[in-house]
OpenMM code with the backbone's topology and positions (N, CA, C; nanometers):
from openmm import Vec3, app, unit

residues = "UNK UNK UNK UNK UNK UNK UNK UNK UNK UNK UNK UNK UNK UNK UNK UNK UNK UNK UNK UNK UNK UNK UNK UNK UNK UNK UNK UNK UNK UNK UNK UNK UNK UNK UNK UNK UNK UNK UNK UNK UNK UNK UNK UNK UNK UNK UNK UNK UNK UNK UNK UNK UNK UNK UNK UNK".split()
positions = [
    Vec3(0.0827, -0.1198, 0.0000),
    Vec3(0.0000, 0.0000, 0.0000),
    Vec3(0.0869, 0.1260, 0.0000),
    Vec3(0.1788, 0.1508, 0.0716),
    Vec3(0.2812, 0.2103, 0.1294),
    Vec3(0.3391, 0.2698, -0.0960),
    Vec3(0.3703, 0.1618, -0.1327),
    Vec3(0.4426, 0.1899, -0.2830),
    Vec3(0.3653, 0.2102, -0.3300),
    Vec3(0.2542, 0.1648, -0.3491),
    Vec3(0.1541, 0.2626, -0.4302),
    Vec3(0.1139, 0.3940, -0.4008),
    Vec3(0.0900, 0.4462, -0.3074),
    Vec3(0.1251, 0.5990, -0.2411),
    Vec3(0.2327, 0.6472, -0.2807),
    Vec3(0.3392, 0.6158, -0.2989),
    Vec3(0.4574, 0.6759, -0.3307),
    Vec3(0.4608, 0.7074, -0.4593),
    Vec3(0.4150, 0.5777, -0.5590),
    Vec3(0.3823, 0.5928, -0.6464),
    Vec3(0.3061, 0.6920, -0.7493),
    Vec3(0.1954, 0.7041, -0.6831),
    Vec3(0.1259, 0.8143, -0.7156),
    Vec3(0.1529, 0.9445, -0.6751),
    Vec3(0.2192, 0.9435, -0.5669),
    Vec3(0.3033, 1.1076, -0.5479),
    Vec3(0.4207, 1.1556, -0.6003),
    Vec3(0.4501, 1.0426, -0.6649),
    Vec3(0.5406, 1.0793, -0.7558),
    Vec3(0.5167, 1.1035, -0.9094),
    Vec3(0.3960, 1.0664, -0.9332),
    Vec3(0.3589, 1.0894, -1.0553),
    Vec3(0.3358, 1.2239, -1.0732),
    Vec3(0.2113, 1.2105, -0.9783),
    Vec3(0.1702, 1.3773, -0.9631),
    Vec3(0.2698, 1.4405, -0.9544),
    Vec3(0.3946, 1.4268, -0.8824),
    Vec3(0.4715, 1.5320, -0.8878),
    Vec3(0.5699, 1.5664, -1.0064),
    Vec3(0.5854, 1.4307, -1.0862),
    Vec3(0.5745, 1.5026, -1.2310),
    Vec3(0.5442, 1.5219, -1.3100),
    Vec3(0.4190, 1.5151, -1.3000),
    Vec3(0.3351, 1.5728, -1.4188),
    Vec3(0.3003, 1.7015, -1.4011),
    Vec3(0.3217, 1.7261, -1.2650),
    Vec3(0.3188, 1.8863, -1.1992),
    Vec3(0.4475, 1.9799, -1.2107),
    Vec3(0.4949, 1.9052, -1.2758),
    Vec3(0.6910, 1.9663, -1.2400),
    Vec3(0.7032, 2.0397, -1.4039),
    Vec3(0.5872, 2.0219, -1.5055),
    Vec3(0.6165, 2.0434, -1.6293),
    Vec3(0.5246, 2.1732, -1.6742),
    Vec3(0.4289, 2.2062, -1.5416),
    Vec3(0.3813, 2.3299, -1.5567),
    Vec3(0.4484, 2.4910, -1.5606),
    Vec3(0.3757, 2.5289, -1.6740),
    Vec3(0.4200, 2.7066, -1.6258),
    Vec3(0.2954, 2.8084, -1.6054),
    Vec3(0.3143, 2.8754, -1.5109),
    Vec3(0.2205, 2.9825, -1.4295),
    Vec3(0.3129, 3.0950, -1.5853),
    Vec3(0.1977, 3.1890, -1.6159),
    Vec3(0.2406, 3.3053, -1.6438),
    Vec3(0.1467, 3.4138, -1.5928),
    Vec3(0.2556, 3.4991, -1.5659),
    Vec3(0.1542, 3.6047, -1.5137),
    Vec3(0.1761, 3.7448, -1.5693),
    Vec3(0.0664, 3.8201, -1.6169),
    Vec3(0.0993, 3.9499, -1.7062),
    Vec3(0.1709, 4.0559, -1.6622),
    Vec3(0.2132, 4.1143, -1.7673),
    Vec3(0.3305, 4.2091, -1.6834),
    Vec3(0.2816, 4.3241, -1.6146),
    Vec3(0.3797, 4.3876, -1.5343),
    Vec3(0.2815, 4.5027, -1.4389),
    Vec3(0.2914, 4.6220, -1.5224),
    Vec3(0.1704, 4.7086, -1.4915),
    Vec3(0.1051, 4.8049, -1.5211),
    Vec3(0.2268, 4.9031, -1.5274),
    Vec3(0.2042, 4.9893, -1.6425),
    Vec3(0.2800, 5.1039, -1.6884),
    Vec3(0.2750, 5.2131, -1.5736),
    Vec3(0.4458, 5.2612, -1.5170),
    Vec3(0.4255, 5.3948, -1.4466),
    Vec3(0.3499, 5.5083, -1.4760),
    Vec3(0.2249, 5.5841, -1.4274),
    Vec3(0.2187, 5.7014, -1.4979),
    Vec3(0.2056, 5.8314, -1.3741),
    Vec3(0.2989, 5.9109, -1.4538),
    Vec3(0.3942, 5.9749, -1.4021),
    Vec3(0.2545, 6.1380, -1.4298),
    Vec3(0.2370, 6.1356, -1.2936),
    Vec3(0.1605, 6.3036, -1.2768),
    Vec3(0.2065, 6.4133, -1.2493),
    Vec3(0.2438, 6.5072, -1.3243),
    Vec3(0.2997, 6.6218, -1.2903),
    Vec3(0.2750, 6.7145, -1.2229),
    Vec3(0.4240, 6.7884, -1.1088),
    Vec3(0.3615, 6.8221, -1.0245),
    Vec3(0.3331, 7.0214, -1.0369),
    Vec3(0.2522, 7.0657, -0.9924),
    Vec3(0.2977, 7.2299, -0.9776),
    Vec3(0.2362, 7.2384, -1.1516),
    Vec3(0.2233, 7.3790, -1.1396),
    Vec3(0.1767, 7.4070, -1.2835),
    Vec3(0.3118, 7.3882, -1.3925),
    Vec3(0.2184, 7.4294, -1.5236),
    Vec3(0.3054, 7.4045, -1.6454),
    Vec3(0.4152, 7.4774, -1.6526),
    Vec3(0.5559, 7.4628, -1.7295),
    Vec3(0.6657, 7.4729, -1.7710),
    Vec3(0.6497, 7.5994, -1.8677),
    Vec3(0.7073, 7.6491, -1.9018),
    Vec3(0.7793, 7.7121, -2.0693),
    Vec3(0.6529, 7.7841, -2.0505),
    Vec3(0.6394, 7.8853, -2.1633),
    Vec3(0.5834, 7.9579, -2.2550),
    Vec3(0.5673, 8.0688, -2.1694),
    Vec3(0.4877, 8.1898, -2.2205),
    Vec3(0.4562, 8.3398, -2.1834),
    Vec3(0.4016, 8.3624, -2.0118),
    Vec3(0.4721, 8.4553, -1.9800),
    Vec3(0.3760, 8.4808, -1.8228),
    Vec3(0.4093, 8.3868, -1.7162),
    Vec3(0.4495, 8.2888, -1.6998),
    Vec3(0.4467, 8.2003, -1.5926),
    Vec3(0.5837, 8.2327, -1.5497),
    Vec3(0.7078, 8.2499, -1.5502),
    Vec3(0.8343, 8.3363, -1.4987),
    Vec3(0.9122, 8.1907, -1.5145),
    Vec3(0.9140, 8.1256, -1.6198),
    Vec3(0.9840, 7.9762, -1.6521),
    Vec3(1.0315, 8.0014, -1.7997),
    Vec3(1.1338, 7.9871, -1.8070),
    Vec3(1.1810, 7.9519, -1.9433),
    Vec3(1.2862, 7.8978, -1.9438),
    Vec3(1.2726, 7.7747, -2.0761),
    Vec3(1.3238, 7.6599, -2.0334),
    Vec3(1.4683, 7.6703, -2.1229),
    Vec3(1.5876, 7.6539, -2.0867),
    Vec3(1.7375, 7.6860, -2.1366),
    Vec3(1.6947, 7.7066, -2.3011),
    Vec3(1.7854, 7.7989, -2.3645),
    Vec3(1.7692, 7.8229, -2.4821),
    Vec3(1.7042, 7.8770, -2.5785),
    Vec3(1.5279, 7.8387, -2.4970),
    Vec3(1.4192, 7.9266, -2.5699),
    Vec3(1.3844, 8.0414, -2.5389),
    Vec3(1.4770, 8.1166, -2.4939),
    Vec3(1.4702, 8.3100, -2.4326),
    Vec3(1.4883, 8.3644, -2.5800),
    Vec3(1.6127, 8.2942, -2.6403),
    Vec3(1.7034, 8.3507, -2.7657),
    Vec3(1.5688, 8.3130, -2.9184),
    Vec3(1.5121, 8.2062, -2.9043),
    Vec3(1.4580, 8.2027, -3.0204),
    Vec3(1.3060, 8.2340, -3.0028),
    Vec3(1.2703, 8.3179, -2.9019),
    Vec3(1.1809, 8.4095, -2.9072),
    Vec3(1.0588, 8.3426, -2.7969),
    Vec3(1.0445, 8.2115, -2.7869),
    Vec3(0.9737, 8.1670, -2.7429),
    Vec3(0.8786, 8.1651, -2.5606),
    Vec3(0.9294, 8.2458, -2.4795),
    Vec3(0.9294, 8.2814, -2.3888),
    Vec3(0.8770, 8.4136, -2.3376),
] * unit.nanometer
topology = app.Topology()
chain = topology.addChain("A")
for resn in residues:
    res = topology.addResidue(resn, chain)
    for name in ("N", "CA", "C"):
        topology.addAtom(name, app.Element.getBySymbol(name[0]), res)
């Protein structure tokens, strides 16, 4: 009785040994910005370079 128990736990255990779990990949960072907007007219921000080509 004893080998037949063994038997069968060993089966199961490889027929279980040939499985794969997949699991989906994790969710994209999304990134919230903080404080008001950057660049352009009035806000006292201008961003390197764009003073000279007028943009600011």
């Amino acid at each position: 009785m004893k080998k037949i128990a063994i038997g069968l736990l060993a089966a199961v255990g490889l027929g279980l040994s040939g499985c794969a779990v997949y699991v989906p990949p994790p969710a994209g960072v999304v990134v919230v910005p903080q404080g008001g907007p950057q660049g352009g007219p009035g806000n006292g921000f201008c961003p390197p370079g764009q003073a000279k080509k007028g943009n600011c």
